[in-house]
C-alpha positions as CSV (number, residue, x, y, z in Angstrom):
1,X,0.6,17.3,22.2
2,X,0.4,13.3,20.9
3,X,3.5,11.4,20.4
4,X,3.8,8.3,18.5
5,X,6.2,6.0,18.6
6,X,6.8,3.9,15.6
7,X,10.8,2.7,16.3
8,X,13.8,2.2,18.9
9,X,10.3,1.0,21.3
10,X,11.1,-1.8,23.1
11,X,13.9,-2.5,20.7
12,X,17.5,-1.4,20.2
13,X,16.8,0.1,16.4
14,X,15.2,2.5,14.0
15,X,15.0,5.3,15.9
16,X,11.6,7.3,14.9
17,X,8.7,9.5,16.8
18,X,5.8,11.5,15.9
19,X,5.1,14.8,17.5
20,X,1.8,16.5,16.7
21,X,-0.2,19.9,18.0
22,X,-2.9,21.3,16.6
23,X,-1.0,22.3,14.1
24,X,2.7,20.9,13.4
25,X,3.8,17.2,12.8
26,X,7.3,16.7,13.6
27,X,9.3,13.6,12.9
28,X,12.1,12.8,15.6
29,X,14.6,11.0,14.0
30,X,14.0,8.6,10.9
31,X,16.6,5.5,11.1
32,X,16.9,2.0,9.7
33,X,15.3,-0.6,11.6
34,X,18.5,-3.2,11.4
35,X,18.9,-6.9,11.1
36,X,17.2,-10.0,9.0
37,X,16.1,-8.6,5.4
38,X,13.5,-10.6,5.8
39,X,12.0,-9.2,9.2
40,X,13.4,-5.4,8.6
41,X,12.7,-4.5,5.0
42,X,8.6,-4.3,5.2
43,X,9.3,-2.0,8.1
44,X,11.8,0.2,6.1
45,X,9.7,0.6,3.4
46,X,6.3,1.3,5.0
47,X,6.2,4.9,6.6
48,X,3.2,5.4,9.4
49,X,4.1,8.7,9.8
50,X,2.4,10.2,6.3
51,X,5.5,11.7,5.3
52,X,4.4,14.3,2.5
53,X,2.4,15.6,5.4
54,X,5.5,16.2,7.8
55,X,6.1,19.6,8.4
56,X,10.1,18.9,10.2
57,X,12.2,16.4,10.8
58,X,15.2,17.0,14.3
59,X,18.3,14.5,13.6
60,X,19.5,13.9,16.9
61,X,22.8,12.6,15.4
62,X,24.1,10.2,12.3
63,X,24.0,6.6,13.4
64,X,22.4,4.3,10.6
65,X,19.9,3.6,13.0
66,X,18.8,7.1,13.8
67,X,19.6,8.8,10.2
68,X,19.2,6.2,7.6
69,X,15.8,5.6,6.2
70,X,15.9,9.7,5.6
71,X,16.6,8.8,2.1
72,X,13.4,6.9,2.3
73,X,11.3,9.1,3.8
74,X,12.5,11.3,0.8
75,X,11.7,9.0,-1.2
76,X,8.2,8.6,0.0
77,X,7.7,12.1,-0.8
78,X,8.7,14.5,2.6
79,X,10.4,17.5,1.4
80,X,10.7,19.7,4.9
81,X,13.2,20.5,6.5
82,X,15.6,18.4,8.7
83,X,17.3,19.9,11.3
84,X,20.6,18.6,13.0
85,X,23.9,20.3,13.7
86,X,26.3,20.9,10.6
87,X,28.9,18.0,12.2
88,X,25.6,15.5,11.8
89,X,24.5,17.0,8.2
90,X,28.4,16.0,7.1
91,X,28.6,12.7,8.7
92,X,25.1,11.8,8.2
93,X,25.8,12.7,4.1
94,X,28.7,10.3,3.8
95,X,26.6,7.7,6.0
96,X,23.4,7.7,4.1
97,X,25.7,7.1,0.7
98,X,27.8,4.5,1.8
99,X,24.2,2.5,2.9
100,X,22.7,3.5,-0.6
101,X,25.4,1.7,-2.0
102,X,25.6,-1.2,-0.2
103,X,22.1,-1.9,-0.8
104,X,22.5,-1.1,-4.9
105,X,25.4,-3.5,-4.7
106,X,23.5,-6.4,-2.6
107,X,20.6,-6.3,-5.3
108,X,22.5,-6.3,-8.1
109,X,24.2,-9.2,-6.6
110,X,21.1,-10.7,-6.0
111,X,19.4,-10.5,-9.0
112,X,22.6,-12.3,-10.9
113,X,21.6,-15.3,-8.9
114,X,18.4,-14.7,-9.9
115,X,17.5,-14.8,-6.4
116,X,13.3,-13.6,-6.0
117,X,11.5,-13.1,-2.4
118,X,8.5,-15.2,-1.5
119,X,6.3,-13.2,-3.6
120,X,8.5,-13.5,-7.0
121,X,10.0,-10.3,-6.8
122,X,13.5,-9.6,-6.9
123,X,14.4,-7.6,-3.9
124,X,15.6,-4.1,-4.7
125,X,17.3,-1.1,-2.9
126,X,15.5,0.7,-0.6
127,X,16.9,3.6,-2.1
128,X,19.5,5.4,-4.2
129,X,23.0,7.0,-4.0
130,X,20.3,9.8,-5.6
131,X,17.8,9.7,-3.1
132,X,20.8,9.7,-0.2
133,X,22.2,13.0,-1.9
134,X,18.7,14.4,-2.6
135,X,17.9,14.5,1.0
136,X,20.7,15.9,2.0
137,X,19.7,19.6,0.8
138,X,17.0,19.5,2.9
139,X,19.8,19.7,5.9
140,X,19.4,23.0,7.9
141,X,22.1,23.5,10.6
142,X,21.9,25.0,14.2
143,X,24.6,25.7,16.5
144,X,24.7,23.8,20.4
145,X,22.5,26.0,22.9
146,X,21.1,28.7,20.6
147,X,17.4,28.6,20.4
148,X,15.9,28.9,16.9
149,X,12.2,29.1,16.2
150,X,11.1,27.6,13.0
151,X,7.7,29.1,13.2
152,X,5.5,31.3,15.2
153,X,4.7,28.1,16.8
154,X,8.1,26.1,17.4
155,X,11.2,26.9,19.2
156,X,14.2,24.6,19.2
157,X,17.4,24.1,20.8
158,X,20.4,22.1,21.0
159,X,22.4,20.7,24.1
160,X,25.5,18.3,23.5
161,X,24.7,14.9,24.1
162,X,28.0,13.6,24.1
163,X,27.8,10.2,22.3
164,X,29.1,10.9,18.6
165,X,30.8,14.2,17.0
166,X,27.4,16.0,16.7
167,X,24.7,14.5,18.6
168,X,22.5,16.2,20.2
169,X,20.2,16.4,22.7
170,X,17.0,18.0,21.5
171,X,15.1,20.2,23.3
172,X,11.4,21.3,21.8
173,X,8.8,24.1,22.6
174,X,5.6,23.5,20.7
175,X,2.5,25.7,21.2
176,X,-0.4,23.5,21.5
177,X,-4.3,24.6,21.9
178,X,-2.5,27.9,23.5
179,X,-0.3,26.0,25.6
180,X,3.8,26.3,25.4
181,X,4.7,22.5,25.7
182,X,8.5,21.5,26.1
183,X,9.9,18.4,24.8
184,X,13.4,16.7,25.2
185,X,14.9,13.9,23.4
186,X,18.0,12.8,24.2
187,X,18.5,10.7,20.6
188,X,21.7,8.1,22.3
189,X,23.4,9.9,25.7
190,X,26.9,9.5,26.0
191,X,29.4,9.1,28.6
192,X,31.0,11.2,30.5
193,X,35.1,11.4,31.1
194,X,35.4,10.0,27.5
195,X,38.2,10.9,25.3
196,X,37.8,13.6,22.3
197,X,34.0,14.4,23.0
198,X,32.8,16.9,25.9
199,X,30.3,15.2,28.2
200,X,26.8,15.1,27.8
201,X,25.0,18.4,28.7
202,X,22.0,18.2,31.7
203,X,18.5,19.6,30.7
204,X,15.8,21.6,32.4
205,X,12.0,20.9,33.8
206,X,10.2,19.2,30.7
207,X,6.5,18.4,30.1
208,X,7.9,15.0,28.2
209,X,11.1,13.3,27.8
210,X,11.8,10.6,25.4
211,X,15.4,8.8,26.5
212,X,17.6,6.2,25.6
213,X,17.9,3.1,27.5
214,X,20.5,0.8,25.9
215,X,22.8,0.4,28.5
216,X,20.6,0.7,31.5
217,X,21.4,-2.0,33.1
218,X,24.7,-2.2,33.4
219,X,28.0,-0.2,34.3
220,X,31.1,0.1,31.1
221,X,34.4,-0.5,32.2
222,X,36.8,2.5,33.2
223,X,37.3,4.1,30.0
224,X,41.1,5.1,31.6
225,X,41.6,1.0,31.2
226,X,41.7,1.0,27.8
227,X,44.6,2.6,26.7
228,X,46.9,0.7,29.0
229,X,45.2,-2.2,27.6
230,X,46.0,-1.5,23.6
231,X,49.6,-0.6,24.7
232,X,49.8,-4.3,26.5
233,X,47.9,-5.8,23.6
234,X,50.1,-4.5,20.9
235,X,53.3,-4.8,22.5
236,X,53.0,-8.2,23.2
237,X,52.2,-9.2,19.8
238,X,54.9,-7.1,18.6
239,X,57.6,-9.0,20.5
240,X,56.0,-12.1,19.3
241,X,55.7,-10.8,15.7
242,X,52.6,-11.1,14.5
243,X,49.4,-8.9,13.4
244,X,46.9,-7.1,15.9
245,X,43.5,-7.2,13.5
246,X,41.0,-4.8,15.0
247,X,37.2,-4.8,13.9
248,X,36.0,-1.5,14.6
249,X,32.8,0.5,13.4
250,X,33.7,3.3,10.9
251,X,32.2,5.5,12.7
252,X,33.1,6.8,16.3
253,X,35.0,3.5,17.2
254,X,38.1,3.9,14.8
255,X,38.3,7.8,15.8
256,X,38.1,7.0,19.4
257,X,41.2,4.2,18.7
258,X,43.4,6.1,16.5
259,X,42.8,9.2,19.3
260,X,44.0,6.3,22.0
261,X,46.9,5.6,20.1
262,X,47.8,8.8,19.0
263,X,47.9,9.9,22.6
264,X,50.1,6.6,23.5
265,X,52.5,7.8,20.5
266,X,52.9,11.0,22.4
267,X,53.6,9.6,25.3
268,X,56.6,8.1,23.8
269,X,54.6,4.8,25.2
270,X,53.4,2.6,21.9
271,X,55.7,0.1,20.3
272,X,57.1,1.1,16.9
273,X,54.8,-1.2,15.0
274,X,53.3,0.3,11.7
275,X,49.2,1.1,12.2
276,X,46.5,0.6,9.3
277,X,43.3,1.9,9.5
278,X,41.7,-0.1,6.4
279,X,38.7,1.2,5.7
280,X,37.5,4.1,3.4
281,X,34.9,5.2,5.4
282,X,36.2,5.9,8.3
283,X,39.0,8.1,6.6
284,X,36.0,9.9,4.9
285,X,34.4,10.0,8.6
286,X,38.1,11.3,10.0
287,X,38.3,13.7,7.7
288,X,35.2,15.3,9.0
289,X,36.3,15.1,12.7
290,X,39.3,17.0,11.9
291,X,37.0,19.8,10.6
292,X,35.4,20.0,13.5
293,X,37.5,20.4,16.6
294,X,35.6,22.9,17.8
295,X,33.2,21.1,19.3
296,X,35.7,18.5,20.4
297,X,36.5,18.2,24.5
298,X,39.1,20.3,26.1
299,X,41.7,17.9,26.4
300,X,41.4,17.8,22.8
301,X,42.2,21.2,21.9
302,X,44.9,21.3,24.6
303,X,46.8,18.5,22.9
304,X,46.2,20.6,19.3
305,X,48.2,23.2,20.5
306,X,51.4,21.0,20.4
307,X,50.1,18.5,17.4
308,X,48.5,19.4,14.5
309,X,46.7,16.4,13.9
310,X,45.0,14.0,16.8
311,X,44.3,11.7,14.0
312,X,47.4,10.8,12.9
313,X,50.6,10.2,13.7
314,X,54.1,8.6,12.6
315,X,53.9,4.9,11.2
316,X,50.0,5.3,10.8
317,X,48.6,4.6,7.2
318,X,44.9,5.2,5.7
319,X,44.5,2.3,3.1
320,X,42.9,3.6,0.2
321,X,42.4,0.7,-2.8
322,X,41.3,-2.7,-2.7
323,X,45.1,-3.6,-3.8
324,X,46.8,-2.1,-1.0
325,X,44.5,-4.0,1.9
326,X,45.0,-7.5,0.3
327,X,48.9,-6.6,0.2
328,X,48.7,-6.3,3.7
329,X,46.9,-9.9,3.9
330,X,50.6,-11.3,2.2
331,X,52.8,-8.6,4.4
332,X,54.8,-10.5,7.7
333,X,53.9,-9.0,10.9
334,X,54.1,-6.8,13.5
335,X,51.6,-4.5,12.7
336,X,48.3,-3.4,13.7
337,X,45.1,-3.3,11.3
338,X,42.1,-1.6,12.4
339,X,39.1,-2.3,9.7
340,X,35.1,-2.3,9.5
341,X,33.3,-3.9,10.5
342,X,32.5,-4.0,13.4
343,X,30.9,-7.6,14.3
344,X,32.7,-9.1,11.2
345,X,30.1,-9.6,9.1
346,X,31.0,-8.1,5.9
347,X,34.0,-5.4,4.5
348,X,37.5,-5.7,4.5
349,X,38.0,-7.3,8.8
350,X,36.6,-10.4,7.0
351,X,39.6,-11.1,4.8
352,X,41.6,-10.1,7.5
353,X,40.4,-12.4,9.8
354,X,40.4,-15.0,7.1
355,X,44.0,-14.9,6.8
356,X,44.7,-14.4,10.0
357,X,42.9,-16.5,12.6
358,X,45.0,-19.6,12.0
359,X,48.1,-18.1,12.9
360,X,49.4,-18.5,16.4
361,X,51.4,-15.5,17.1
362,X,48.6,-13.2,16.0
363,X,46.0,-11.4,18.2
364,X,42.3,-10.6,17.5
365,X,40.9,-7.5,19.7
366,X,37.3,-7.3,20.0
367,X,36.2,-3.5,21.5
368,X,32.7,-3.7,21.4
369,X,29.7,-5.7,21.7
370,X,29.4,-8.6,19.3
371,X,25.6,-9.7,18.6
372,X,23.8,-13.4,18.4
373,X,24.9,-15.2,15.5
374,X,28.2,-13.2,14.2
375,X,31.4,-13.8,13.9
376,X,32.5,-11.3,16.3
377,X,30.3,-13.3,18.8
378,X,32.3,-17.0,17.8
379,X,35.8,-15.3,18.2
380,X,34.4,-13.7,21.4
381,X,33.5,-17.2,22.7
382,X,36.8,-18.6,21.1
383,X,35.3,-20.9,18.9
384,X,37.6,-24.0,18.2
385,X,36.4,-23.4,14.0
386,X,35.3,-20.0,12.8
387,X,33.0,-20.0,9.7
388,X,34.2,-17.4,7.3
389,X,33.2,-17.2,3.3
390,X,32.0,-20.9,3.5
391,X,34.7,-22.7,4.8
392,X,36.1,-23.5,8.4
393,X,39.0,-21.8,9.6
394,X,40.8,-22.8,13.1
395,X,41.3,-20.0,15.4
396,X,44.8,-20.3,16.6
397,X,45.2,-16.8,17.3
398,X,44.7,-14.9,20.5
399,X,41.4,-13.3,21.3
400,X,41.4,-10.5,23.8
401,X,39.0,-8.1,24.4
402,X,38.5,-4.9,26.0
403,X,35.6,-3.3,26.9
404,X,35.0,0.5,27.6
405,X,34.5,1.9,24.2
406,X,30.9,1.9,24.2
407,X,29.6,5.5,23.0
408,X,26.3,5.5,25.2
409,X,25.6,6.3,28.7
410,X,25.5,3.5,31.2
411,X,23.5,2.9,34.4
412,X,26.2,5.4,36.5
413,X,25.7,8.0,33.7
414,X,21.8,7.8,33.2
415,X,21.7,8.0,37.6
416,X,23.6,11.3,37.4
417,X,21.7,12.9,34.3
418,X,18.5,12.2,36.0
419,X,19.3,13.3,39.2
420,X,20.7,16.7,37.6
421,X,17.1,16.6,35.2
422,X,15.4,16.3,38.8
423,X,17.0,19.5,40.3
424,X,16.0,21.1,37.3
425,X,12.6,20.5,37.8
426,X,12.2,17.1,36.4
427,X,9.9,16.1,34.0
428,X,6.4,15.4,34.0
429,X,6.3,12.4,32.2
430,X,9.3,10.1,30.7
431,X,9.0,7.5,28.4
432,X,12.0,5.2,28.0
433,X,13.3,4.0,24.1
434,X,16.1,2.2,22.4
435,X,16.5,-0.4,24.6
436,X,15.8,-4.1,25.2
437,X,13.3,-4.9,27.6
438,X,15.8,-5.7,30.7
439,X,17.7,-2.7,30.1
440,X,14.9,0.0,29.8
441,X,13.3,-1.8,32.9
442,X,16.2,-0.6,34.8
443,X,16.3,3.0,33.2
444,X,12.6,3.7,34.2
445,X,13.4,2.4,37.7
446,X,16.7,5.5,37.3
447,X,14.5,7.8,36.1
448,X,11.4,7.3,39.0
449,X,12.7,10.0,41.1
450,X,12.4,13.2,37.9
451,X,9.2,12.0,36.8
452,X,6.0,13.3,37.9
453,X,4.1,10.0,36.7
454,X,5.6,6.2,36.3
455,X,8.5,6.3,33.7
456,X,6.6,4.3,30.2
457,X,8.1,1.7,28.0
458,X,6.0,2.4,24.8
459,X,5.4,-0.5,22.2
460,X,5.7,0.2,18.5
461,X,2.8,2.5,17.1
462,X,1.6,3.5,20.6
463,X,0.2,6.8,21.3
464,X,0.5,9.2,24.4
465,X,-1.5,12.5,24.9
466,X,0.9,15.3,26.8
């Protein structure tokens, strides 16, 4: 068995791995390398992996980073199946659209400014809104812990991973040169004693495992912190009467909030302040959580049996049009606006913030990690001037930030999964991914004890013989 790694190695984006036997070339994931145009797009568009020759794809889960060059890989002519859980297919769907879009939009916007890349060109999509929905009949679904063999050749199963509604952990038997060979990815591991989702399952003895490293290095926050933090947060701006604006990610972020808050709501515990969730993704995400409760955590489906809806609750709104989020722009506080995205670098947050920063009484909560050069990152270091649309803006408003939202597994959660991966059997060799340098450094050094050989870091396009 030869895997090839040819994303998410040594860095924190587009998630991608080549399996092959004798006979079978399966693709693990196929996401969007992210950042610069400049530095990303000749990776995005060139495929190492020959995909016409591809027998399977196995989605792990529906991050852009994990799920969205499948349009792409469509496009460059794979038409096998792809295999994820029917919560991924949905989300994944609605995910690959929305990017489709956004890039259709960006070129057209481009080419009016008759804007051309070094070589003359003017820079295009990378695909359609008709590629993104042409891929997605390839979908085939499989249920958690049920294995499936897609061949004479192939088993598969899934184990909950535990990071976003859907994700899995992948689990692969391949027959090679008459030899049964087991796999496991993990795609991104979640955290454990999170709200909504159950925790990440444990795996048994493995002849390879490829696993995330992103947070490796360091230990989140209590997640238990952060509702009493939202309730101090928006109470105090209440009683001072101005706006709470909340960037979030569409996707697992705002459903993780609007759970928080719901559960506050309950509680009889939240002030009375009207809630907006401003974007129209993440109701078209929300509506798919709500379909799928069934694979939601226990406390989850305890609290359903008194409310019908986890997602919504008195005084919250789902803004819709473009009108109806710049009315709320002109609308006198208290309230609370959560809106994508989530380092502020583009959609609706950015008009928010734009009207908002200057104003004293107003708070800015930052919930996740803000990258290099964002505006996230300036309001995270309180910037005297933010830089929005061109122009300079002071930032009179409150900043506070609260950290223990994060979706993937940190260096506590990796410690216990390995351990439990080690009284399984272990593995005979791992190979750490999807991290920066520091923080897979400190996974391998977790993982030591389950490994038969030295945990590996692999580089882009290297190649390892099982």
């Amino acid at each position: 068995m030869k895997i090839t790694f040819l994303g998410a190695a040594g860095e924190v984006t587009g998630s991608q791995h080549l399996v092959e036997t004798d006979s079978r070339r399966i693709l693990l994931d196929c996401g969007l390398f992210q950042g610069p145009d400049a530095a990303t797009r000749p990776r995005n568009q060139k495929f190492l992996c020959s995909p016409p020759r591809l027998d399977a794809v196995l989605l792990s889960h529906a991050h852009i980073d994990h799920c969205g060059n499948l349009p792409g890989l469509y496009k460059a002519g794979f038409r096998g199946p792809i295999f994820c859980t029917r919560a991924t297919a949905e989300i994944a769907g609605v995910m690959m659209r929305d990017s489709a879009r956004i890039q259709e939009e960006d070129a057209r916007y481009l080419s009016r400014k008759r804007y051309s890349d070094p070589s003359g060109k003017s820079p295009a999509a990378l695909y359609t809104e008709d590629d993104a929905r042409a891929v997605t009949r390839q979908f085939e679904y499989l249920s958690f812990h049920k294995w499936e063999s897609i061949g004479d050749d192939v088993r598969l199963r899934f184990h909950n991973a535990g990071h976003i509604l859907g994700a899995a952990i992948v689990e692969l038997e391949l027959l090679d040169n008459g030899d049964w060979k087991r796999l496991v990815f993990t795609g991104d591991l979640g955290r454990r004693k999170t709200p909504i989702l159950p925790d990440p399952e444990t795996v048994d003895r493995c002849d390879a495992l490829i696993c995330e490293s992103t947070y490796g290095d360091r230990i989140h926050p209590d997640s238990g912190d952060v509702k009493r933090k939202l309730q101090s947060v928006i109470c105090e701006a209440s009683r001072m009467g101005g706006k709470v604006i909340i960037p979030a990610f569409s996707l697992g972020r705002t459903q993780m909030l609007v759970y928080l808050l719901n559960e506050l709501r309950n509680e009889d515990s939240l002030c009375r302040v009207p809630v907006y969730i401003d974007s129209p993704l993440a109701m078209r995400l929300t509506d798919i959580y709500r379909d799928h409760s069934e694979i939601m955590d226990d406390d989850v489906l305890e609290t359903l049996r008194h409310d019908d809806d986890v997602f919504d609750f008195e005084g919250l709104t789902y803004i819709r049009s473009q009108d109806e989020s710049m009315a709320l722009n002109r609308q006198a506080g208290p309230f609370v606006v959560i809106s994508a995205s989530g380092m502020c670098e583009n959609g609706r947050i950015v008009h928010h913030l734009k009207h908002g920063v200057s104003e004293e009484k107003n708070t800015i909560l930052i919930i996740g990690f803000q990258a290099e050069h964002t505006l996230g990152r300036q309001l995270v270091e309180k910037r005297e001037f933010l830089n929005i649309f061109g122009r300079r803006y002071p930032l009179n408003a409150r900043v506070e930030i609260i950290n223990g939202l994060s979706a993937h597994a940190d260096a506590e959660d990796f410690r216990w999964w390995f351990h439990a991966l080690s009284q399984n059997g272990g593995a005979g060799q791992v190979f750490l991914v999807h991290g920066e340098e520091r923080a897979a450094k400190a996974a391998a050094e977790l993982a030591q004890d389950c490994s038969d050989l030295p945990p590996v870091i692999p580089r882009f396009g290297e190649s390892f013989t099982i």
